[in-house]
N, C-alpha and C positions, 0 to 999 in steps of 0.2 A: 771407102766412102762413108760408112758409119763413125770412122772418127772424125773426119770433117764437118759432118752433121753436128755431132755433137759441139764441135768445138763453136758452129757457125751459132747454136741454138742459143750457147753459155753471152757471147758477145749481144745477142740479140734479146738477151734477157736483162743485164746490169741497166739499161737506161731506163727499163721500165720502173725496175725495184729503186733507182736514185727519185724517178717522178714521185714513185707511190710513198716514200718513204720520205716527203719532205714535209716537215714540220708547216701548218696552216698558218696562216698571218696574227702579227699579235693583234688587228683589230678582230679577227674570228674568234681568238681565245679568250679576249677582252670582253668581246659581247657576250659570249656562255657564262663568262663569270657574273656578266653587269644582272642578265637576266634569273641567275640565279640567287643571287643577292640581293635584288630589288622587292623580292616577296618577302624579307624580313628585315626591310625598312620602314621604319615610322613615318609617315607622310609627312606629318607637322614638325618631325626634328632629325633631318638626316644631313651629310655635305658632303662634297669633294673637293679637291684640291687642284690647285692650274701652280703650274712651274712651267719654263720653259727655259731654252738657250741654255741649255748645259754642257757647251761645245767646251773644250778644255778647260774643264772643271770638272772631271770626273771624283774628286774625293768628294767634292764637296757636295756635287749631284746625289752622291750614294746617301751622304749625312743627310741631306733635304729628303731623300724617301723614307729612311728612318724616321724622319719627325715624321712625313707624311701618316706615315703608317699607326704612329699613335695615334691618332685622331679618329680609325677607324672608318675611315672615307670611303663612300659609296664608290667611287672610281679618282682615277688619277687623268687630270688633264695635260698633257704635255702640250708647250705652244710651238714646237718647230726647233730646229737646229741642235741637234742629238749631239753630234761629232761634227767637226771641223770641213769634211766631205763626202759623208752619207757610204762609204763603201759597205763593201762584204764583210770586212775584218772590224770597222768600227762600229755599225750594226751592230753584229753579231755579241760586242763587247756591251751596249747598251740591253740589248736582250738580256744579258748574263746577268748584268745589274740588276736589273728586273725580275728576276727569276729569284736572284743571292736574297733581294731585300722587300719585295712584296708580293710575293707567288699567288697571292690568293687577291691583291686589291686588280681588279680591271683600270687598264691604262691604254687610254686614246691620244693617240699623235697628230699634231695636225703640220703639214708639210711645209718645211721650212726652206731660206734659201740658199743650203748647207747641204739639203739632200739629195743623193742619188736617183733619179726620176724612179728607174727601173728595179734598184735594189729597194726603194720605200714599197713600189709595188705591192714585190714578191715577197718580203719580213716584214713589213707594218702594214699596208693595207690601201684602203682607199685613200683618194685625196681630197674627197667630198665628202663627205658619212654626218649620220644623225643618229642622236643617242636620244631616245623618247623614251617616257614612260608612262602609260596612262594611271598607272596604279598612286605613282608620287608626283602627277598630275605637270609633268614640265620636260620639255624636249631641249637638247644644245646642239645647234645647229654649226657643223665645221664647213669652211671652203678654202680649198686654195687662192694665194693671194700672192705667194714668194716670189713671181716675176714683177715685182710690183706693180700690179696692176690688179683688179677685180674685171675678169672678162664677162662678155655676155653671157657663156654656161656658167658660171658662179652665180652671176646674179638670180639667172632665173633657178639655178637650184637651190641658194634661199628665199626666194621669192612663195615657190610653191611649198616645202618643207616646213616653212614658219606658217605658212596659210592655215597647214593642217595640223600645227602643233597646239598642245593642252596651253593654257592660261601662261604658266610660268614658262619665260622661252629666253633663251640665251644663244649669243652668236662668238663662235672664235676664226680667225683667220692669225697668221702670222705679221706678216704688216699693217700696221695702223695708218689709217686714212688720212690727209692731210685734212688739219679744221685751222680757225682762227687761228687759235690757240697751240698749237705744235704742227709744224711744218719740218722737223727732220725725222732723217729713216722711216718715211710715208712716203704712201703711193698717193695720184690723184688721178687716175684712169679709175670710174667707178666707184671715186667716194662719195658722191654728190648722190648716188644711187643707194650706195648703202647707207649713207644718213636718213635717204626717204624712206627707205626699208625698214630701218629701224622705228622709225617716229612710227610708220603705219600702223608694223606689227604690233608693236610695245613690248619691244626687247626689254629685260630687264637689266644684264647687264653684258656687253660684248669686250672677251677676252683678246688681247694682243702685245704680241714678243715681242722682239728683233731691235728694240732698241738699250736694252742691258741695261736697266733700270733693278 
């Protein structure tokens, strides 16, 4: 009976050590970075960088963070569409890139409609998230938007987020909203709402992908 035990003990022990031994999301790691790097930034002269849609373009993705990276950038904004299909394996190869070519700049993703709902999750993070900073006095507000639509929890989660952000305030989503002026690869569920959102707040300026510009 003691060897069974044992044996039963080993089996019931691997799923714990695969939980406990799983690497935290890169919005977790991204934020320890942003916030430890935010106290020796200049308030009056700091930046970040937005890239996005780097789906089958992985050489050239990597060349775009080496530039990034000279510039010294408070963080890296990603606008959505990593890989071609969001899995485990293409993930996984976007992490790597990120690890090979800017281990130390913070890089936030905001969820594109290329990704895997459950794998963005568990390796990147939320699908909502705010990057503030009281110290360099300006907040950037992300929402999902890749079923092209901006739904009623989008809205009201930039609604209340930008209410209570500092002066300088920025909005990304991945799909751009239809206006006069550009009507492809836009949604129109919720544009009319984030147009009024924006005028309200006084967004400075709102980042978006998904048309390969």
């Amino acid at each position: 009976m003691g060897f069974f035990r044992h044996i039963l003990f080993v089996f019931l022990l691997v799923p714990v050590l695969a939980t406990t031994c799983r690497a935290e999301p890169l919005y977790q790691r991204s934020m320890a970075l942003f916030r430890a790097n935010e106290t020796q930034a200049n308030p009056q002269d700091y930046s970040f960088i937005v890239l996005g849609d780097s789906r089958d373009g992985e050489a050239v993705f990597r060349k775009a963070l080496k530039l990034a990276k000279s510039y010294h950038p408070l963080f890296i904004l990603h606008g959505g569409d990593y890989s071609p299909r969001g899995g485990e394996v293409e993930t996984a190869a976007f992490l790597s890139d990120l690890r090979k070519e800017v281990p130390d700049i913070p890089v936030f993703v905001v969820m594109g409609n290329h990704e895997n709902r459950n794998v963005f999750a568990r390796e990147i993070g939320p699908v909502d998230f705010t990057v503030q900073s009281k110290q360099l006095g300006f907040a950037l507000v992300a929402v999902d938007d890749s079923n092209d639509a901006l739904k009623p929890g989008e809205i009201d989660y930039l609604r209340s987020h930008l209410a209570a952000a500092p002066a300088i305030r920025f909005v990304a989503m991945h799909v751009p909203p239809r206006t006069e002026s550009w009507s492809w690869h836009t949604f129109t569920e919720g544009a009319e709402e984030l147009k009024g959102i924006l005028a309200k707040e006084k967004v400075g300026v709102a980042f978006f992908s998904h048309v390969h510009l």
